[in-house]
C-alpha positions in Angstrom: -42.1 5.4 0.4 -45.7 6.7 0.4 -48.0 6.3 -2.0 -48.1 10.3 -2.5 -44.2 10.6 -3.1 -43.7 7.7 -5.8 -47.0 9.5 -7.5 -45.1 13.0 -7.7 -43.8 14.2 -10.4 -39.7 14.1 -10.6 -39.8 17.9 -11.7 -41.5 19.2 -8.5 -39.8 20.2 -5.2 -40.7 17.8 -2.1 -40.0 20.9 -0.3 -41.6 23.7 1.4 -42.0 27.2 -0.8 -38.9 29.1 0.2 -36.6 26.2 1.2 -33.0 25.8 0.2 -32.2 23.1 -2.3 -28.8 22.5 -3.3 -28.3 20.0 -5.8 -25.2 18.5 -7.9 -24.5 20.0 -11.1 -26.7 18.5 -13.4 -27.9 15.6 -11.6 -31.3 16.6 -10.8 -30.6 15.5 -7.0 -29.7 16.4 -3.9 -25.9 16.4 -2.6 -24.4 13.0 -1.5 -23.9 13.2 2.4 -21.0 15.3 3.9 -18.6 12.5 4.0 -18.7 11.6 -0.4 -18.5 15.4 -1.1 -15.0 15.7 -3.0 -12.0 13.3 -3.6 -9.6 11.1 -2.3 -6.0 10.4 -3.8 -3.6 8.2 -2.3 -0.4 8.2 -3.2 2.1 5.7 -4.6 4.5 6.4 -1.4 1.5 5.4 1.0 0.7 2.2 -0.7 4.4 1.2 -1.1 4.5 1.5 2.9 1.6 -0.2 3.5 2.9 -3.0 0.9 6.6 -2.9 2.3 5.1 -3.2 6.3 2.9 -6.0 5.2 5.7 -8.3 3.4 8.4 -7.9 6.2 5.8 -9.2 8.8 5.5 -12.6 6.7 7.5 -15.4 8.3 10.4 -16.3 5.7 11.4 -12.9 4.5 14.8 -11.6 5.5 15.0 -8.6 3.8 13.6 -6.8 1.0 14.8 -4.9 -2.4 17.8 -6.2 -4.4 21.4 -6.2 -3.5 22.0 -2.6 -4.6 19.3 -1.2 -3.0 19.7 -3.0 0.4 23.1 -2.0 0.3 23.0 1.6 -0.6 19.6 1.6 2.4 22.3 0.6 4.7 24.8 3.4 4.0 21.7 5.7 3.9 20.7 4.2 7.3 24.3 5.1 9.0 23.5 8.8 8.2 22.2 10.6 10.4 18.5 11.3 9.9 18.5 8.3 7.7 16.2 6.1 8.9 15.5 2.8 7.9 13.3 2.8 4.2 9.9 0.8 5.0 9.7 0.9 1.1 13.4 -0.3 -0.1 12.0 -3.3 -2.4 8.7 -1.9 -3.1 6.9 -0.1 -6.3 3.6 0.5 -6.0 1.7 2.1 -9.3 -1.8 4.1 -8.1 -4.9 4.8 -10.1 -7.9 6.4 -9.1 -9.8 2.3 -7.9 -6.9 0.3 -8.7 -3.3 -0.5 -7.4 -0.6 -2.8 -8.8 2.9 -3.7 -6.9 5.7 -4.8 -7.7 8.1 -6.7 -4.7 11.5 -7.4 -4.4 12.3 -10.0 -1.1 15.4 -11.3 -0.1 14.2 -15.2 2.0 15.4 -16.8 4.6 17.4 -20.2 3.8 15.6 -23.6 4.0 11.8 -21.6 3.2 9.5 -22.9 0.5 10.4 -20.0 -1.7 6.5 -20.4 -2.8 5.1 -20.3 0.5 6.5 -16.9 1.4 6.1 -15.1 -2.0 2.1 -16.5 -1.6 1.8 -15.3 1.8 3.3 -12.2 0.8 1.0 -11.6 -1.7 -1.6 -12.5 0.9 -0.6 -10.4 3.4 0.3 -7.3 1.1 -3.1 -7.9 -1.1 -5.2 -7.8 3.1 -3.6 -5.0 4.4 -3.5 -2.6 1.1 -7.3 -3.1 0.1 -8.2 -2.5 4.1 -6.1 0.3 4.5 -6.8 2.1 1.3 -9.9 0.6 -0.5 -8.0 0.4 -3.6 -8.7 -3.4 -5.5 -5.4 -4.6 -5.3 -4.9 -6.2 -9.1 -1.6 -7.8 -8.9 1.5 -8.6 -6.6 4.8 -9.4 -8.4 7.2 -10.7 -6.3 10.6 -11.2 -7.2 12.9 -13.0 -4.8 16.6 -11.6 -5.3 18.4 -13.4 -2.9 18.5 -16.1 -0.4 20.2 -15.0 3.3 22.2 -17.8 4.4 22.7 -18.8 8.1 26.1 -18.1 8.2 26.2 -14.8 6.3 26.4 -11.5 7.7 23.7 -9.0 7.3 24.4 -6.1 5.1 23.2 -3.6 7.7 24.7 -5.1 10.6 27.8 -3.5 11.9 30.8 -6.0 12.1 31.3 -6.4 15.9 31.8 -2.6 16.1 34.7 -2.4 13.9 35.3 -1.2 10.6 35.5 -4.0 8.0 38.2 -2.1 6.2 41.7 -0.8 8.0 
């Protein structure tokens, strides 16, 4: 800065007579650039799909939400316009800086059950703080079930056929 400009006064105008200066209400200053003007508000839906997208895609986790919920998803799933839920298992709680999330994971057998819930948190805690710029302040995670090798999945169909006749 020039010596003339950390001399001036803070009342007077830098600008020519006649100029337009639009300042802040109150602050004495000029706007903040185009791109701070206004506010952003994310909400609890978007970081529960960014959450539930980043747990499925750590290595040990089978599923996620509890047994009702996984099995009431795969009913939902079967009708039409369904879809699968990227957020079954996931409850996200937003604030304006700050999220916190709570996970519900279904592993696969023979996983260090601490392993996968660490590098879930990892993985959820990376993904949500890029993606949002929100400071991530805790990751619950509470595994409901283990999937067994020889079990069926609760959303797979049976070999095509009905389980009940």
């Amino acid at each position: 800065m020039s010596e003339t400009a950390q001399s001036r006064n803070p009342d007077q105008s830098a600008t020519a007579p006649g100029a337009d200066t639009h300042q802040t209400a109150g602050s004495g200053s000029r706007l903040d650039a185009p791109g701070e003007r206004g506010r952003t508000t994310i909400a609890d839906g978007v970081v529960e799909k960014i959450a539930g997208m980043a747990a499925r895609d750590v290595l040990g986790v089978h599923a996620m939400g509890g047994g009702f919920a996984r099995t009431f998803g795969a009913m939902a799933e079967r009708v039409p316009g369904g879809g699968k839920s990227v957020t079954r298992g996931v409850k996200a709680e937003v604030g304006e800086v700050q999220t916190a999330l709570d996970l519900e994971i279904v592993v696969d057998y023979g996983v260090s059950i601490a392993e996968v819930a660490r590098s879930v948190r990892q993985n959820v805690i990376a993904a949500t703080e890029r993606m949002t710029s929100l400071e991530v302040v805790e990751v619950n995670v509470a595994v409901t079930d283990v999937k067994l090798p020889d079990e069926e999945d609760d959303d797979e169909e049976t070999n095509g056929k009905p389980r009940l006749q």
